[in-house]
N, C-alpha and C positions, 0 to 999 in steps of 0.2 A: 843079750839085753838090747831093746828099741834106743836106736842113736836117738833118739828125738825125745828119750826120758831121760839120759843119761846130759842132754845137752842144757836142761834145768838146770845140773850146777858146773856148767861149765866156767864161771866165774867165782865159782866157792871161797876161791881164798880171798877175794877181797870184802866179802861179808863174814862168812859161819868161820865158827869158833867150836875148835877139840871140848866138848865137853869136862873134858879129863883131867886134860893139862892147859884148855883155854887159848891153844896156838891157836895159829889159822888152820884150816881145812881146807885140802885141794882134790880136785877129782883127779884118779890113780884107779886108770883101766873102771871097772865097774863098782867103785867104792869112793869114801871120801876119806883121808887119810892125813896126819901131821907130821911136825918136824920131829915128833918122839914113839913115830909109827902107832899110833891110836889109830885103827882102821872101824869102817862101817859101809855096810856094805849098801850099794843104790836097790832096794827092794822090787821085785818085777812090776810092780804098780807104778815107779818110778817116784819113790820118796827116800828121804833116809830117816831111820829112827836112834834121836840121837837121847833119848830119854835115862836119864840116871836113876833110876830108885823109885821113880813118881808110880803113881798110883793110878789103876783106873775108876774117871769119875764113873758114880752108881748114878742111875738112869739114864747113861749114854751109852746105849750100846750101838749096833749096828743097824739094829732094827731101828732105832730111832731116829738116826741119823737115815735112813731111808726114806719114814714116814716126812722129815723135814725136805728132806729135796722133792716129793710130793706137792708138798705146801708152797716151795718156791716156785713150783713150774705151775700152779695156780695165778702167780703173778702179784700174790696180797702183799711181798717183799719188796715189789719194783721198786717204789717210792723211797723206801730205807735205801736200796744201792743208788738208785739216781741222786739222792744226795750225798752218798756215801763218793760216786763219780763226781758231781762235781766239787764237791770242797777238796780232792786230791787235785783235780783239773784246775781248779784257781791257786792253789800253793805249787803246782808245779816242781815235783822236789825232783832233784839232779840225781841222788842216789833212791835207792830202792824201798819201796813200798814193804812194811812189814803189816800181814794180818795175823795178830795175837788172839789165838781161840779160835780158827777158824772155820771149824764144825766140819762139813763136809764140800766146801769150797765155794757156794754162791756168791759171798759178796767178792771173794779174792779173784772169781772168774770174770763177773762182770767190771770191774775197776779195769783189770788188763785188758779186756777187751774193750772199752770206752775212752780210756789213756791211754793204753799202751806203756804204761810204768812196769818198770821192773819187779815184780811182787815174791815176798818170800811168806809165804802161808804155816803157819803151822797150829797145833793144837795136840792136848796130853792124850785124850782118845786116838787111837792105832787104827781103832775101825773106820772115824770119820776121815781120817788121812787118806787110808786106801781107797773111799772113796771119792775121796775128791783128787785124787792123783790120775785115779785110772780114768777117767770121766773123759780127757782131752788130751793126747799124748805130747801134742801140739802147743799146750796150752804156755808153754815157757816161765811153768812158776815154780819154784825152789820148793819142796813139799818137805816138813819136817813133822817130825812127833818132835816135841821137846813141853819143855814145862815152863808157865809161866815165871816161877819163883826163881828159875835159870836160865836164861834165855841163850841157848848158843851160838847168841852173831856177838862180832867185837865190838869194841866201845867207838859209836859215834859213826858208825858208817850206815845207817838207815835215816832216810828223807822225813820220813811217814809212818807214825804207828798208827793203824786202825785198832781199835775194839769194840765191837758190834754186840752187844747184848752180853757181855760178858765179862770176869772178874778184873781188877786192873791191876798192875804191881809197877808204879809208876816211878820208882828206885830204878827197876831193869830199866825201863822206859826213857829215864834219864842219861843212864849211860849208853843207851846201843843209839842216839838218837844222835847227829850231826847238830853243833852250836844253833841253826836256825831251823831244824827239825819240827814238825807238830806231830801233838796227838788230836787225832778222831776219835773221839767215844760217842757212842751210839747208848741212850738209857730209855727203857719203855716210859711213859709217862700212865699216870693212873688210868685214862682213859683207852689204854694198850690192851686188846683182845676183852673190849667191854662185856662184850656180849656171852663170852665164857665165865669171865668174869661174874658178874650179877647170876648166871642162872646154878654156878657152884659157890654163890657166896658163904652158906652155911658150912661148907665145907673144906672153906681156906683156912688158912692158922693164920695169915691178915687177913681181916676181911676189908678195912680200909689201906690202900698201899699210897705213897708219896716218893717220886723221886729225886726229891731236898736233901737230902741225906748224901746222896750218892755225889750232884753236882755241888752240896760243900764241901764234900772229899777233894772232887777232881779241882777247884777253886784255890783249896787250902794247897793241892802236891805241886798243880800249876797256875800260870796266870791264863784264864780265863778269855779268848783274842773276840769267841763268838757261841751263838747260843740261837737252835735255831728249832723249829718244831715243825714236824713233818709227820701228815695226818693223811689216812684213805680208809674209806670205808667200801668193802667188797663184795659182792655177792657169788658165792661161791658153791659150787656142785655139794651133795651129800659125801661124797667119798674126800674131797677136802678137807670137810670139815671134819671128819672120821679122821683122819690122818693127823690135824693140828692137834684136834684133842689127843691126840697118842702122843704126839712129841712135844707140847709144850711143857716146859719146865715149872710154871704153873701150877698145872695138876700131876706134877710127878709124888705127891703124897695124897691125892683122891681117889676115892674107888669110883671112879670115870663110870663104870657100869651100873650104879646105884642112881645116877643123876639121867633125869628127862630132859636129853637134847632137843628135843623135838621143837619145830619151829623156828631153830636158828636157820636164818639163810646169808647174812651179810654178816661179815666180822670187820672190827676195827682194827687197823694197826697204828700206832703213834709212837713217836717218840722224838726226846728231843738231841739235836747233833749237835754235839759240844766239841771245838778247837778250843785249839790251847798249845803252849812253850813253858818251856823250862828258863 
């Protein structure tokens, strides 16, 4: 096993947590291991999959999660990580950065390399893990599968929850989170991927979307510190935009081959970054 994958959870017990029995976990030779010998082993990608029972989501496969690291080396995401960089950069948190959901590891790579925080990465898809572990061996982030509904770190030792476009479970959120802890969520606003948008409208199950709903959620679980909206519009290659349309979640119930792309060249991305405590 690469020292330098294995050296990701070289502090494992002060964060992750036995799925099992909920101890702490320590790295033991090429595994992560407890006080009531629950082992798992560090995977040659250099992650561990500490997932109990979960499920794999349907339309995230591996293919997909390719088509999306595509779309982010396009550059149409900068804006979402550079705010995503600095509202970690101005909280400054002592303990470690967790990204909840985090696909095939863009936003979890750029944050560590912009901060330099301690990040522990994870998401229930195995594929986009593997992906995003093997990517930088270097990269010094905690790689996990686990699941949002059980989050395997202990209560109260993470700085930082991010959630970037994805479901929130803001219970877990509260306890793995330190007394003066934030969360970052990331929510698309209606005017997010316009231009996909409008030309499959007939073919959304919304055809009008609002994301009111989601920031009364995160308002009502927490208090609300800031509210911010981060907008680019991109002009982007044919094979891009071939690739968005493959992996956004969007059109994961569109028959994408039936619709005349033709003509898009610039997409939207928006969204607004909401902080927030318990």
């Amino acid at each position: 096993m690469d020292a330098r994958k294995l050296s990701r959870f070289e502090h494992a017990e002060t964060l992750l947590a036995c799925p099992v029995c909920h101890e702490p976990l320590e790295l033991s030779g090429a595994a992560l291991s407890c006080a009531n010998r629950h082992s798992f082993d560090v995977a040659r990608q250099g992650y561990v999959n500490l997932l109990r029972g979960g499920k794999q989501p349907q339309g995230y496969d591996r293919s997909s999660f390719e088509q999306r690291r595509r779309v982010f080396e396009s550059g149409l995401y900068d804006n979402i990580a550079q705010a995503l960089c600095d509202a970690v950069e101005a909280l400054s948190p002592s303990l470690p950065v967790v990204d909840a959901g985090c696909g095939e590891g863009f936003f979890a790579h750029a944050v560590r390399r912009a901060t330099g925080a301690g990040i522990c990465a994870f998401d229930i898809s195995r594929d986009s893990v593997q992906l995003a572990a093997a990517q930088d061996p270097e990269d010094g982030i905690a790689w996990l599968v686990a699941d949002l509904a059980s989050i395997p770190l202990q209560d109260g030792r993470a700085g930082c929850v991010l959630d970037v476009f994805s479901p929130a479970n803001y219970h877990e959120f509260k306890r793995i989170l330190a007394p003066r802890g934030r969360v970052v969520k990331v929510v698309p606003t209606a005017r997010h991927l316009l231009e996909l948008r409008e030309r499959a409208a007939a073919s959304l199950r919304h055809q009008e979307y609002s994301n009111q709903r989601v920031i009364d959620h995160f308002s009502a679980s927490c208090v609300l510190d800031s509210r911010k909206t981060v907008s680019r519009t991109l002009k982007l290659d044919a094979h891009a935009i071939e690739a968005l349309i493959a992996m956004t979640p969007l059109l994961f119930h569109v028959d994408t081959g039936a619709i005349d792309w033709s003509g898009i060249e610039s997409v939207t991305v928006e969204a607004d970054v909401l902080v927030g405590h318990f």
